[in-house]
Structures are given as C-alpha cells and as structure tokens.
VMD Tcl script that draws the C-alpha trace (Angstrom):
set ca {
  {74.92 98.21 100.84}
  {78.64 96.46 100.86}
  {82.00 97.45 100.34}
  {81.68 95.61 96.59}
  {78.55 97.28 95.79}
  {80.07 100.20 96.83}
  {82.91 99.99 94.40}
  {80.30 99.27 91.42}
  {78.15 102.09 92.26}
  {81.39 104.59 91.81}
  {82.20 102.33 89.31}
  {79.13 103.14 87.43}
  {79.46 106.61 87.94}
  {82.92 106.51 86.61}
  {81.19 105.25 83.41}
  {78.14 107.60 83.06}
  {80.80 110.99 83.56}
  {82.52 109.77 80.55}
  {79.15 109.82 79.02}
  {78.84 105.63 78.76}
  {76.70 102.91 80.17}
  {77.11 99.39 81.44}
  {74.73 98.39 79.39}
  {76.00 99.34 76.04}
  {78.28 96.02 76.57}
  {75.39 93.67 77.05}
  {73.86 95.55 74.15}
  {77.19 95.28 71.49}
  {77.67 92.24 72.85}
  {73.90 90.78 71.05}
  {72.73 89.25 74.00}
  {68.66 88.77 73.99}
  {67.72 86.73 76.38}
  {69.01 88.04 79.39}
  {68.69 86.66 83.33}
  {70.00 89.59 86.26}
  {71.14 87.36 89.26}
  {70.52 89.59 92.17}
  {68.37 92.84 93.09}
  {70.61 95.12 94.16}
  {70.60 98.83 94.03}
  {72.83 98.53 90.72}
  {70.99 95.00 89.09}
  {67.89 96.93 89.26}
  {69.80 100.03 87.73}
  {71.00 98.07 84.87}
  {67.73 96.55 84.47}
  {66.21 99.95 83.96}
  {68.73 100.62 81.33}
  {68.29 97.68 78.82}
  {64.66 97.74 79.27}
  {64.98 101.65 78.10}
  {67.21 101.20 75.29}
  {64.73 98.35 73.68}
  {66.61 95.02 75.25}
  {63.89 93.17 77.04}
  {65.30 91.67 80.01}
  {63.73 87.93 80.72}
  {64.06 87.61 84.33}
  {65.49 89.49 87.42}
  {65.85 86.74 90.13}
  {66.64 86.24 93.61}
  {67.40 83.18 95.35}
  {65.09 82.57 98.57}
  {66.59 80.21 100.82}
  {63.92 79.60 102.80}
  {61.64 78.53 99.54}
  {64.84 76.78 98.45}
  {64.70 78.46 94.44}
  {65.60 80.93 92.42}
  {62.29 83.43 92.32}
  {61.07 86.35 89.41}
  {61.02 89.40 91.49}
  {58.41 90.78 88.97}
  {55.97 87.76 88.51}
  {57.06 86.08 91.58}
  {57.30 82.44 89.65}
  {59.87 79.68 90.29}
  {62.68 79.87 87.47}
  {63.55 76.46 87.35}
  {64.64 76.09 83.56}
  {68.42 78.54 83.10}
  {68.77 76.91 79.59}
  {66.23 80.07 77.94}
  {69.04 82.68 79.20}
  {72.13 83.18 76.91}
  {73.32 85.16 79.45}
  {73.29 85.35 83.72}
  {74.69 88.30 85.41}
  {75.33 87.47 88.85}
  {75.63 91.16 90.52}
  {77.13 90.24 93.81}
  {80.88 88.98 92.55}
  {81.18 87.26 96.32}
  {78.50 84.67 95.38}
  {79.61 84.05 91.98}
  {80.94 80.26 91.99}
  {78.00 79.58 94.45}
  {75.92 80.52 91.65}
  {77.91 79.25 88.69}
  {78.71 75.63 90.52}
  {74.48 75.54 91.04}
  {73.37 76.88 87.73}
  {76.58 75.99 85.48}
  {75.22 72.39 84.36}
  {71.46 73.60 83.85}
  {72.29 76.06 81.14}
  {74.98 77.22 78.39}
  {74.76 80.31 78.75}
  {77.04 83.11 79.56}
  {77.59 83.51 83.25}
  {78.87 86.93 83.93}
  {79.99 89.62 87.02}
  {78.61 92.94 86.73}
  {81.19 94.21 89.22}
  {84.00 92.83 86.99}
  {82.06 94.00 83.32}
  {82.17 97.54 85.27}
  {85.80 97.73 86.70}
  {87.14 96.71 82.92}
  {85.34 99.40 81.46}
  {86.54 101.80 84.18}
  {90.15 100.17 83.40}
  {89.55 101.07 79.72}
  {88.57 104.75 80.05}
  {91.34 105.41 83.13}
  {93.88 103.36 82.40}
  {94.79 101.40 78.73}
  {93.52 104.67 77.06}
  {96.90 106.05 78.85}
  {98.78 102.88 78.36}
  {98.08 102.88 74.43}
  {99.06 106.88 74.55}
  {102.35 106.04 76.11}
  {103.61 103.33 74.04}
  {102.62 105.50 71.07}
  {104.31 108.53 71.84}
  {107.45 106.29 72.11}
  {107.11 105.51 68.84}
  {106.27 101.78 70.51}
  {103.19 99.14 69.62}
  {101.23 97.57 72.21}
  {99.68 94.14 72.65}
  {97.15 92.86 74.87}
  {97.04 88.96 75.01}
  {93.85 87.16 76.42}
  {94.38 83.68 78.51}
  {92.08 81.56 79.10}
  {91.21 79.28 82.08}
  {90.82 75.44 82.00}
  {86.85 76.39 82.52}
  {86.70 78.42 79.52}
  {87.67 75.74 76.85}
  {85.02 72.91 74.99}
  {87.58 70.19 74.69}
  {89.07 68.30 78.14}
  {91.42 65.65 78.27}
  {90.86 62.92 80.57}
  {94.11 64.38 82.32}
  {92.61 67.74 82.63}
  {89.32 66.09 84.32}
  {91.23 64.69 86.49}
  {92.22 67.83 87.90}
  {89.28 69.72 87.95}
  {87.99 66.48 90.33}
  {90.74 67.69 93.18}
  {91.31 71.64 92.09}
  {90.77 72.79 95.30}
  {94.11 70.83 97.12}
  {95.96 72.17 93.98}
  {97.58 74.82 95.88}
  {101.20 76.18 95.94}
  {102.24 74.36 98.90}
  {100.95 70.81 97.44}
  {102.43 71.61 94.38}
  {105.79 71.94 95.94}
  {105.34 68.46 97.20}
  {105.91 67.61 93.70}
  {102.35 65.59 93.06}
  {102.36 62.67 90.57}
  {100.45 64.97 88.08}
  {103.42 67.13 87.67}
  {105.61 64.43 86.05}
  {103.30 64.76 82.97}
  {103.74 68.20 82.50}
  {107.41 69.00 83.55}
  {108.84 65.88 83.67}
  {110.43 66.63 79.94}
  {113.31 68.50 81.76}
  {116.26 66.61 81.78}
  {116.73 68.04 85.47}
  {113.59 67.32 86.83}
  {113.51 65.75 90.11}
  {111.48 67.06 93.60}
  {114.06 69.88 93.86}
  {113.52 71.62 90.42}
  {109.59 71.23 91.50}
  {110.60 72.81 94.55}
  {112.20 75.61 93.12}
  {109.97 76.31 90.25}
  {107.26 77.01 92.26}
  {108.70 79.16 95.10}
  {108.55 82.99 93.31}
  {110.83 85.70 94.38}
  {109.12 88.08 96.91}
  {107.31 90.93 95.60}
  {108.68 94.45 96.38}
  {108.08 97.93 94.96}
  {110.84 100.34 93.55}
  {109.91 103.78 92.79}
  {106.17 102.51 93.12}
  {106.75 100.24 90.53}
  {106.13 96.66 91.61}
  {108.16 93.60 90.79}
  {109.99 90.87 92.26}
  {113.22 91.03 93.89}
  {115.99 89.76 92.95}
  {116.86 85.99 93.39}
  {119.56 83.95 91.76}
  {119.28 80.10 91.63}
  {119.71 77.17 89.13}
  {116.00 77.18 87.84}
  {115.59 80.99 88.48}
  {117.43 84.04 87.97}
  {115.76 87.75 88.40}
  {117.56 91.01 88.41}
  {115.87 94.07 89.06}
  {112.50 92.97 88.40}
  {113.55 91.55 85.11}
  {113.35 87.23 85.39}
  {115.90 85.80 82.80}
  {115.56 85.15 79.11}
  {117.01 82.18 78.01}
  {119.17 82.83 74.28}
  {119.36 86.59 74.24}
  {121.23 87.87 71.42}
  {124.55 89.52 71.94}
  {123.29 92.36 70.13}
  {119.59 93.86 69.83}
  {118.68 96.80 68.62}
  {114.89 96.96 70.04}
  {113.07 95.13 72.69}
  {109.93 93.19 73.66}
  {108.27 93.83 76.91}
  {106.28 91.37 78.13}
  {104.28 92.49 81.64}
  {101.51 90.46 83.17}
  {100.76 87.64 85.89}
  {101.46 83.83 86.80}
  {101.61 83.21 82.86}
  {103.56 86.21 81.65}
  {106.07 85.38 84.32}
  {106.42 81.43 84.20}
  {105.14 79.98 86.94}
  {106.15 76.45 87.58}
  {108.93 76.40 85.15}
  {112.32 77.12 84.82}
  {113.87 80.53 82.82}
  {114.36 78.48 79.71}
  {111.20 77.62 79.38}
  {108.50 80.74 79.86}
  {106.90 82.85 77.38}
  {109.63 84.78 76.93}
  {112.23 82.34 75.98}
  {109.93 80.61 73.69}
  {109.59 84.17 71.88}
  {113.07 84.77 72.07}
  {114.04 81.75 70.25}
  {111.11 82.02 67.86}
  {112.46 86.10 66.81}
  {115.98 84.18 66.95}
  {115.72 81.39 64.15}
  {113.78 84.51 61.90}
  {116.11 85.64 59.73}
  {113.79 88.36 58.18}
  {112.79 90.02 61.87}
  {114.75 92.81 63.34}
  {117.03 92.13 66.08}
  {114.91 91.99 69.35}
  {115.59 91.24 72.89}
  {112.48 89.67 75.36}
  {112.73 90.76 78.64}
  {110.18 89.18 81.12}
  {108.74 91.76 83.68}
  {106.00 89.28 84.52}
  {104.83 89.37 88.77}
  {103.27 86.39 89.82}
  {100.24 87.18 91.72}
  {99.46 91.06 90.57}
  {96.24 91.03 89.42}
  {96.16 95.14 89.72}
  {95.72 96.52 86.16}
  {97.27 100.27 87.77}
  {100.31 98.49 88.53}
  {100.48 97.18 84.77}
  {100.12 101.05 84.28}
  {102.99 102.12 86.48}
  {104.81 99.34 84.95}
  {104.50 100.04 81.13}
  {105.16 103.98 82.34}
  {108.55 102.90 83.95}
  {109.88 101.17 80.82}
  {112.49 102.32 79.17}
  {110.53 102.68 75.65}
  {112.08 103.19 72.40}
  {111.04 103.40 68.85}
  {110.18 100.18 67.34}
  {109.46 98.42 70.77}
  {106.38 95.63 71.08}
  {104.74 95.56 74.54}
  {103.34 92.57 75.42}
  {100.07 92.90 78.24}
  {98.97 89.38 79.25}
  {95.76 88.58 81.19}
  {94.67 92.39 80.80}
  {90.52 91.47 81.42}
  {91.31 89.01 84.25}
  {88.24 90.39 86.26}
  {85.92 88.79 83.58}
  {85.58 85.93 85.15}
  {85.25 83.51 82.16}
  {83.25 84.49 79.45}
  {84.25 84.62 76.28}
  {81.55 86.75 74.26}
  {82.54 89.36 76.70}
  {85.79 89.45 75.69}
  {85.19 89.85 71.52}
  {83.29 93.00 73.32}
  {86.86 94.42 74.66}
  {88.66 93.63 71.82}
  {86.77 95.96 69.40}
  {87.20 98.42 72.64}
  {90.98 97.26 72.12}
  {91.02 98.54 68.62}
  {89.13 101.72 69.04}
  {92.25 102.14 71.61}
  {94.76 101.54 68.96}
  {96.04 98.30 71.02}
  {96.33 94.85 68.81}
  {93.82 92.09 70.46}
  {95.64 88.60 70.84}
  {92.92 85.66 72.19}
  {95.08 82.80 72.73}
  {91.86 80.83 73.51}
  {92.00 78.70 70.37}
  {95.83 77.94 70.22}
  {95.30 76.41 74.13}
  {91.80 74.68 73.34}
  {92.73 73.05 69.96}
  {96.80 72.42 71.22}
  {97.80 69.16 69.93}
  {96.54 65.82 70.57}
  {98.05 64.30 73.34}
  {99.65 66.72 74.39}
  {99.28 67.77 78.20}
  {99.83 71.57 78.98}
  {98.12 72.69 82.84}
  {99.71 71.97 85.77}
  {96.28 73.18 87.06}
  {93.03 74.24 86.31}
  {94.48 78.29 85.89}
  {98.11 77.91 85.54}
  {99.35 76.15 82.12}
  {103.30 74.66 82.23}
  {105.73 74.90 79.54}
  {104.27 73.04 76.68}
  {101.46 75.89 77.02}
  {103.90 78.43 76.99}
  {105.43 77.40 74.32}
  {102.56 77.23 72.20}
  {101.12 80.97 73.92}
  {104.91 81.78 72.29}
  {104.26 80.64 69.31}
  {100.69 82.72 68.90}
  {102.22 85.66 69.75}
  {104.84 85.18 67.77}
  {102.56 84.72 64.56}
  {100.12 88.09 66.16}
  {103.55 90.59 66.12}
  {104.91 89.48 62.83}
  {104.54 92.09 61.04}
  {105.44 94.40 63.53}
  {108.98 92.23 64.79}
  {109.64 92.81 60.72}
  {108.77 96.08 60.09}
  {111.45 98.56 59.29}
  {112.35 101.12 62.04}
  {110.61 104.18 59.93}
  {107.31 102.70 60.27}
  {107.09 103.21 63.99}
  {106.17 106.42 63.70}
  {106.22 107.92 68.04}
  {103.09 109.81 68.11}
  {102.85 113.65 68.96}
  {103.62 114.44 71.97}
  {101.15 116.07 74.41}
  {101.77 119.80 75.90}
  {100.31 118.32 79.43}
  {102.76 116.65 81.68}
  {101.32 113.48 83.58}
  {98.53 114.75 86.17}
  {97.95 113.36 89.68}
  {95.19 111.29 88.27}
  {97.33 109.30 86.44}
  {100.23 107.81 88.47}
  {98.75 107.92 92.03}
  {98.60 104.95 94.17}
  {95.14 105.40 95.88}
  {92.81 107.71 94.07}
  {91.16 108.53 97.63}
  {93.47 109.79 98.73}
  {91.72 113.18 97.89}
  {89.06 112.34 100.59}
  {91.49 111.75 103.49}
  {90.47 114.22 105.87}
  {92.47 118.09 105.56}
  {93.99 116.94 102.20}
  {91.68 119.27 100.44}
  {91.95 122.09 102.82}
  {95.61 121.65 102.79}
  {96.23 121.91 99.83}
  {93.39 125.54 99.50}
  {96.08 126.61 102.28}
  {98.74 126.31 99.84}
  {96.87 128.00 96.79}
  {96.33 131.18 98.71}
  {99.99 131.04 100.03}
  {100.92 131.37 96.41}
  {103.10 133.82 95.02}
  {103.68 134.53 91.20}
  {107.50 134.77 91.31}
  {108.61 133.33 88.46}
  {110.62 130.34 88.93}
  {110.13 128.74 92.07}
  {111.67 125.88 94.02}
  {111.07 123.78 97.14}
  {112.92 121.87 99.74}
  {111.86 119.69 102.22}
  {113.82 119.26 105.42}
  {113.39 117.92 109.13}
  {116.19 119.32 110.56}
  {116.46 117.37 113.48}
  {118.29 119.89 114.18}
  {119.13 122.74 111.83}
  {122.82 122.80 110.62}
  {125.11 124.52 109.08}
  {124.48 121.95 106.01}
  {120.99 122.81 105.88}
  {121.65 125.94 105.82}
  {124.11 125.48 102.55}
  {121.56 123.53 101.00}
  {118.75 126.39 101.79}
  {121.34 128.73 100.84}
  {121.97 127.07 97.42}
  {118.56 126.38 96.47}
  {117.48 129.79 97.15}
  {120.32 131.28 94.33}
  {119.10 129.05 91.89}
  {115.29 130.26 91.92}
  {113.26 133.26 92.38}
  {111.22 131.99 95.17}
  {111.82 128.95 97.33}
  {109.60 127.00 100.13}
  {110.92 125.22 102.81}
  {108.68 122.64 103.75}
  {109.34 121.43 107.55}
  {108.29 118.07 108.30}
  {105.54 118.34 110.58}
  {105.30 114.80 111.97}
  {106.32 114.46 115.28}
  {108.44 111.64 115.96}
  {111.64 112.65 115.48}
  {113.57 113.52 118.59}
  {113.60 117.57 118.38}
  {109.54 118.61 118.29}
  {108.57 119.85 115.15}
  {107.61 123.00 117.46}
  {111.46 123.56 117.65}
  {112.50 122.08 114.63}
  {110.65 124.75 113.00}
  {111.74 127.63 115.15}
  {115.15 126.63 114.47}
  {115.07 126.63 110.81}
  {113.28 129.99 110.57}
  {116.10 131.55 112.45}
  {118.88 129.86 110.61}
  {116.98 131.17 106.91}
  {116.09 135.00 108.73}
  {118.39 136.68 106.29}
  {117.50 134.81 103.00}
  {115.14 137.10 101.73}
  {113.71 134.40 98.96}
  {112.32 132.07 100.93}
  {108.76 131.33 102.95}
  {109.21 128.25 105.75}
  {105.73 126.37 105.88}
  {104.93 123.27 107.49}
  {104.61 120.17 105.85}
  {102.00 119.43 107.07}
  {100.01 115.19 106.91}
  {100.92 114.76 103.53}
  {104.82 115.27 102.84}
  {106.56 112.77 104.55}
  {104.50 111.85 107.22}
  {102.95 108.90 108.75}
  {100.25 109.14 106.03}
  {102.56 109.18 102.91}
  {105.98 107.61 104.22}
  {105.36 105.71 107.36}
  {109.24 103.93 106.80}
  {110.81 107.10 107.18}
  {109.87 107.12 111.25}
  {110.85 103.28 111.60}
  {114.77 103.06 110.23}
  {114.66 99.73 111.51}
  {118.08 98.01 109.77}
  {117.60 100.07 106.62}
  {120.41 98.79 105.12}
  {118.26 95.66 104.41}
  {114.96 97.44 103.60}
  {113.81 98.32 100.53}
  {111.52 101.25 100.87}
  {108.87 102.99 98.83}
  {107.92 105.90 98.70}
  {106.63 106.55 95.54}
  {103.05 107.75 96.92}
  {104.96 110.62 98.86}
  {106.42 111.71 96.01}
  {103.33 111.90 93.32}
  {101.46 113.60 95.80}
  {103.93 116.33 95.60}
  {103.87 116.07 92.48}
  {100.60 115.84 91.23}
  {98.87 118.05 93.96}
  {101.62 120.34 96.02}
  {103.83 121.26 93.33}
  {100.82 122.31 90.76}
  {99.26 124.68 94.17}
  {102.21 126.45 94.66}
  {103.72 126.31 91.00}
  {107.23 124.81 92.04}
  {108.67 123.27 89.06}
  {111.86 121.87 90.54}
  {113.04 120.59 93.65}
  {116.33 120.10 95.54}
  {117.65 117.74 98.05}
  {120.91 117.11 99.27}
  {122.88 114.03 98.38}
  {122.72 111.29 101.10}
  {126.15 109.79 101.79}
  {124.71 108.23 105.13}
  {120.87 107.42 105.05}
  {119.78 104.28 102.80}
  {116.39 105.39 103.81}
  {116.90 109.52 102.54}
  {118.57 107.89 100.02}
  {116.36 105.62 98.44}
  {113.85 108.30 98.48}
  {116.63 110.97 96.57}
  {115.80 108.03 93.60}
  {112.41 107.89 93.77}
  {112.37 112.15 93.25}
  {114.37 111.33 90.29}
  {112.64 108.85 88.82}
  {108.97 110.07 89.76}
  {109.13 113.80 89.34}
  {109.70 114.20 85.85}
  {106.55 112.55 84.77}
  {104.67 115.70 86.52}
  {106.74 118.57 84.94}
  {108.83 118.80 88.19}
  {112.49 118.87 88.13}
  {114.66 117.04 90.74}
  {118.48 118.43 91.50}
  {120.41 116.71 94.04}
  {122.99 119.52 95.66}
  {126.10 118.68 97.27}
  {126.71 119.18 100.67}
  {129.45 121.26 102.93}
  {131.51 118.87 105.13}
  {133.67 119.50 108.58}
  {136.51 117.52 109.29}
  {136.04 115.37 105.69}
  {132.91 114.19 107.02}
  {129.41 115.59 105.55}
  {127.79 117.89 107.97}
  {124.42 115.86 109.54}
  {122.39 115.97 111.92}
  {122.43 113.06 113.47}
  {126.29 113.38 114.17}
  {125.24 116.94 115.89}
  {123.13 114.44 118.18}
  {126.39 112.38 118.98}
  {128.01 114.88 120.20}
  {124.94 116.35 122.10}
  {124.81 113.25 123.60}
  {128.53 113.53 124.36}
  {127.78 116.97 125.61}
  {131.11 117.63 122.92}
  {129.49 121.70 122.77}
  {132.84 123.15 120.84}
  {132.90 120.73 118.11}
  {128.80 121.07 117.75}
  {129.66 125.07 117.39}
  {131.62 124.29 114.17}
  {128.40 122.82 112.39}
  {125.30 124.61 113.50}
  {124.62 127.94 113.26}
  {124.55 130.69 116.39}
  {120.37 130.53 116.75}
  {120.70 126.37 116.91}
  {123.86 126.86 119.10}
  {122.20 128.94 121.63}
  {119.07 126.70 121.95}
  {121.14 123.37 122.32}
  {123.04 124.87 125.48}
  {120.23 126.36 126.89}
  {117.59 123.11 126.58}
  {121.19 120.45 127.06}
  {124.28 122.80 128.43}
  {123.34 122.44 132.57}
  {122.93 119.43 134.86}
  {119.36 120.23 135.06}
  {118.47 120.75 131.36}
  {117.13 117.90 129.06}
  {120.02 115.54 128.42}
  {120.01 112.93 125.23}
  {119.38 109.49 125.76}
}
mol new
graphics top color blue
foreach p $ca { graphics top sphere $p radius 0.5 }
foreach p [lrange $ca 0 end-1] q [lrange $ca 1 end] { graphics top cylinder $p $q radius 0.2 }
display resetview
C-alpha cells in the first residue's frame, strides 16, 4: 500500500480512537446514491461502514485499463452512466483530476477525496478544537472563512472561460510577464505598469521564527512586511483591539499591492463605521502554507486579547471542491464554537461585469474587496459588541502537552526516543524544585561553571545536560569529563548526556553548521518543544537557565525561542548573566584562541584547574595535539 494510503489508514484510526467514523460525514451529509472510486484497503473499509449503518452504496468501481472502463467490482458490469451517483469518492487523492477531468462532464454529482474528507476531520478533532479553546480563553472570537475555486461556482464569464482554456501556463513566472489578462483585473491601479505586475507577484521568502512560520521581511513600493505582519493600508492611530487575519494566497494578497488585500478592504470598512469599536487588521497571511498545524502555531503565537476577531481563511482547503461537504464542516464549526463564513455566494453572484480572478484559484482585488465586504457583514456584531461581552473562557489547570505544539508527531517513533526518554524517568528524583541546563562546553570554563554554580542556588536539584553530538572540536568523551570535574563539589547537581534529542543533529542540525550566522535565521523551535513536552515532564524540571549570549547569533536566537516556547509547557526560562575577564564575557571559543595561540597563562585565568591540566597535557608539548 502507498505512502497516501498510509496516511489515511492512521488517519482513520485517528478518527475511530476518538470514537468517530468517516462515514458519519457521507451519512450527515444525505448522500444516497453513492459511487466509491477505487478498491483500496480503506474504499472497501468505508464501504463496509455505510452498508452497516443502512446507506446502500450503488457501486464500488475500478478502472481497467486494459478493458478501457470503469468496472463494478461486485457485479462485474460496465458503469458507463455517472449521472445516477450524487456523489464519487475517488480514494486515491493522486488520481483525482484524472478522474474528475474523465467523469466531470458525464455527471453532477459530488466528486470527492476520501484522503482529504479524513485529514479535515483529523484537523477538527487535533487541531481547531485547540484553536477555538485558545481564542476563547483569551476572551477572543474566531472565524473560519471558506473560499472557493473558479471550479466550484455555476456562473462563468466569458473572461473566466477564457482562462480555464490555458490554466495550466497560468503560473507565477508567466504571470510576472505581465499577460494581457492581467490588465482586466489590476489594471484599475493608477500605478500599474509591468513593474507593479512584477512586484505584486514576487512574495517575500518564507522563514520560521520560534517555529512559527511567516514571511520575512521585505520593504518595497507595492509591498511592505515586518515581522511576518504584510501592511495594512489606513490603520487607525489608535485601536483598542485587533483583527487577525491568518491563511494562504487569499488571506495574504497575492497579486496585489498592500492597499488593496483583504485586510485593507476590512480596515477601511471597520473605519467609515462609526458604531464599531476601534480595531486594527493586521495581515499574517503566508502565501503558499497550506499546513493547517502551522495555522495552529500561528493563532497560538498571537498576541490575543479580550475582544479580538480571528480571521482563518481557506481552513478545509484539502476538500478539493465540493461544496455539500463543506455545509458538513460548518455544523462541525459550530459544535466547535467557531462562526462559519462561506464566501461562495458573494464570489459566484459578484456583480455583473465585473472581473475578479487573475486565475482559476487566485481572485485579484475586486474579489478581495468584495471577500472584505462579507466578512465585514459576518463579524458585525462582534466588531460592535461592547468589551464585557467577550467573556475569556476558564482557563484550563493543564499546561500545553507535547501533542499539541510539536512539529512532527513521529517523532515519538524515531528510533531510542522512547527508550531515552524511560532512561530519564528512572533517573528521576523527587526533589522539589528542579532545574536544568544544557551546555557543550567546548571546553568547560570558568563561565560555565558560574552559570552551573548559579543555577544550582536557585533550585533544589539541577541536571546538566551535555551535548552529546560529536562535532564540535573537543569529543563529547572529554567534554563531558571536563564538566563533571569542574561541578565535583556542587552537591545539587547530576551531569547526564544529552543524548539524540537535545541539540543534536536530529533536533538542531544549524547549531553544527554556523555558516555566516549573522545572516541566518534559525529555528529551532522543534528542539525546544521536545524538551518541553517530553524531557522536562520525565524528569519534572519546571524551569530552565541559560546564559545570555553577547557573541553567538546562533545561541542566541535559540535563548528566544526558550522564551517564547517554554511557557506554553509549564516550563520556565531564566537567562543568567555571565562572569567576564578583562571586560570581555568569559567563552569558550576565545579559550580556543588562545589554545591556538598556545597563550597558557591567560587561558589559566578562565578555566578551572581540572580543564587547565587537561589542555597542557593534550596541547602544552611539541608532540601533543595542537589546534588548527
């Protein structure tokens, strides 16, 4: 069986823990006369399941390419008429527009993925039950919005068949060519010329901070995007709440210019309102993401307050166009406590005349204004409302578990993790508060030893974790050595290794490169929730100091992440300040300049007797090791 029918089969069993079915959605949903496209392991599955729970299922088929025809697996007979089906679920998603493009103009009905019906549900049980407790506990209201696809609609333009007669050149690079088409569309902009085309269609890379994705920043004439947040045109000079609006192409404005995206269309909308509070839009839209999690890491990084609106656009994009499916998630919406927005009817009934996609996914800013508008008309009552009805939610006694926040769920499976972390467990000692630091010492100084030293005051127990990769230029063999005799007289504190899962090749591969880090932007958010959400909980630490970084971007960068990250999992961070020699922080690496200087009295001043000793004994003769 594949990789994709691999995903739907733990997909599935996602589903049936939580005590659900796949086919309680064709079920709600009404359909009667249903077609299975496929035999698979899981097609056959869900045909078992309707047929139990009453819902006769018309025909499983199979195409056979050497009889040229779609075949009944049970009677074996030609199906050549797809109009008696009001719905066809195609269960291999990589043959999907095969099979819609060959079926599509014999029949009306439905035409459906199982794989994507089963990854929304998993999305709705793992992830926007989470979203809608977050924003609710802030004392904050959240909106999904639901955008339809040129496919989707019953009324074309001769304009829009035009374009679904050459989709597939309609890429980004032709685009930028600035096409003919375009002039219809954009060419309202009193600046529009082959360079605003240009620009409008070239995004800002996409980068992660704190594991957060978004894009980075870029300042132009047409664009504008400060950490991760792309410009609203009209703010107000004063707001006292916000709307967040997170999401795709279409939540972020692709193929138009800041004044003219969702979120200036909404901002001017609240603006010229006299009876709505005093919002501010800010656009967090990522052109390109089409990972719900990272919608979830998004909404989580948000600086919520009472009497915010998120806005989640394009949350079902895995559908893959069909729209009784999606009256199925919005009463799933509601259960959730999140407000349902279909903006289907405000982009198939828009205006006569008027022209809104640039192509057949992507509408330009006539469509965004009138998405604007909908949304505008769907939050109301909420952009009105007086502060005291957003009432934040109670909070929950459980901080955020590993299950929630990390980046690759099998990450569980990787091979030791699980044995690792049983190591840990029995290493456990009930001490009351306990810490954690994690060093490489590369090699131990005097400054680690402050920092140890200062930790260990603050706590009743603390672990050292040493970093256990090897590619630093003292082996961890020594490194470890070294910092167990520099600690011998602490009488708080256990030294373990780290071992493959704190900052390791695994976790935190950029930490080995340091190639220009100046200019890189690092990430090393998984690291950190996996000491969060699985080391921390084993051994009970429930805070954890580093020492600030004046030199490192890279040790830097990652100090942030520990402050941003660790909270969400009960852990505490606390940065420490270091001891300096000279006016200069004591580091490591400047113990391996002078090492490599073979300067012995001024490395005495910073490291302590044990790492003293070792350095002249492995670098302190003409025939010992000597640094390179």
């Amino acid at each position: 069986m594949g990789e994709l029918n691999d995903e739907v089969i733990q997909g599935w069993a996602r589903i049936s823990e939580a005590g659900d079915t796949p086919a309680r959605f064709f079920i709600e949903s009404g359909y009667e006369r249903i077609c299975i496209c496929g035999t698979s392991d899981d097609g056959m599955q869900l045909h078992k399941e309707l047929e139990s729970r009453g819902v006769p299922v018309k025909g499983v088929v199979q195409k056979l390419e050497a009889l040229s025809g779609y075949f009944d697996v049970n009677t074996f007979e030609r199906i050549t008429d797809f109009s008696i089906f009001d719905i066809i679920i195609v269960t291999d998603v990589s043959r999907y527009e095969e099979i819609r493009s060959e079926l599509g103009a014999q029949t009306t009905a439905d035409m459906i993925s199982l794989g994507g019906i089963i990854a929304c549900m998993c999305d709705i049980l793992d992830i926007y039950g989470k979203m809608s407790n977050h924003t609710a506990r802030a004392g904050a209201r959240l909106y999904f919005a639901r955008y339809p696809r040129m496919w989707e609609l019953d009324r074309f333009t001769n304009y829009d068949l035009t374009l679904q007669s050459f989709h597939s050149q309609l890429t980004i690079d032709f685009m930028k060519t600035n096409p003919k088409h375009l002039e219809v569309v954009l060419g309202d902009h009193p600046r529009f010329s082959a360079e605003y085309v240009r620009s409008v269609f070239t995004c800002p890379p996409i980068i992660k901070k704190a594991g957060v994705i978004m894009h980075s920043d870029l300042q132009s004439e047409f664009i504008n995007v400060v950490n991760g947040v792309r410009m609203t045109a009209d703010p107000p000079e004063r707001a006292d709440r916000s709307v967040h609006i997170l999401g795709q192409c279409v939540a972020y404005g692709f193929g138009t210019d800041d004044g003219r995206t969702i979120a200036s269309f909404l901002q001017r909308r609240i603006n010229a309102s006299p009876s709505m509070a005093s919002y501010r839009v800010l656009n967090y839209g990522v052109w390109g993401c089409d990972e719900r999690v990272e919608y979830w890491k998004k909404i989580r990084s948000l600086p919520l307050e009472r009497g915010d609106i998120v806005i989640l656009i394009e949350p079902f994009y895995r559908l893959l166009l069909s729209r009784r499916a999606y009256r199925f998630f919005e009463k799933e919406c509601a259960r959730l406590g999140i407000t349902y927005c279909d903006l289907y009817e405000v982009i198939n009934n828009r205006p006569e005349g008027l022209e809104v996609f640039l192509d057949c996914h992507h509408v330009g800013p006539a469509g965004f204004e009138l998405i604007a508008g909908k949304l505008y008309e769907a939050c109301a009552a909420d952009l009105s409302a007086p502060l005291d009805t957003f009432v934040p939610a109670a909070e929950t006694d459980r901080p955020e578990t590993a299950n929630d926040a990390i980046h690759d769920r099998s990450i569980e499976e990787i091979s030791g993790f699980g044995e690792y972390l049983q190591m840990l467990r029995e290493m456990r000692e009930d001490a009351g508060r306990i810490g954690a630091v994690v060093v490489n010492c590369n090699p131990f100084t005097l400054g680690h030893q402050y920092l140890i030293r200062s930790a260990a005051a603050q706590v009743d127990l603390l672990y050292i974790f040493v970093v256990e990769e090897d590619k630093s230029f003292f082996p961890f063999r020594d490194r470890f050595m070294l910092v167990q005799a520099g600690v011998a007289n602490f009488g708080n504190v256990r030294v373990i290794p780290s071992g493959r899962f704190i900052i390791s090749a695994l976790t935190f591969p950029e930490y080995f490169s340091k190639d220009d880090p100046d200019s890189v932007a690092i990430d090393p958010s998984r690291d950190v929730e996996l000491f969060g959400g699985y080391i921390a909980p084993a051994l009970g630490i429930s805070v954890r100091f580093a020492g600030h970084e004046p030199f490192c971007t890279y040790t830097r960068q990652y100090n942030e992440a520990m402050r941003t990250i660790l909270p969400r999992f009960g852990v505490r961070f606390q940065e420490l300040t270091r001891i300096e020699s000279d006016s200069e922080a004591i580091s490591a690496s400047k113990v391996r300049r002078l090492l490599k200087s073979e300067d012995f009295e001024a490395i005495r001043c910073i490291v302590p007797l044990s790492t003293y000793e070792y350095l002249v004994a492995e670098f302190g003769g003409s025939s010992m090791r000597k640094v390179a």
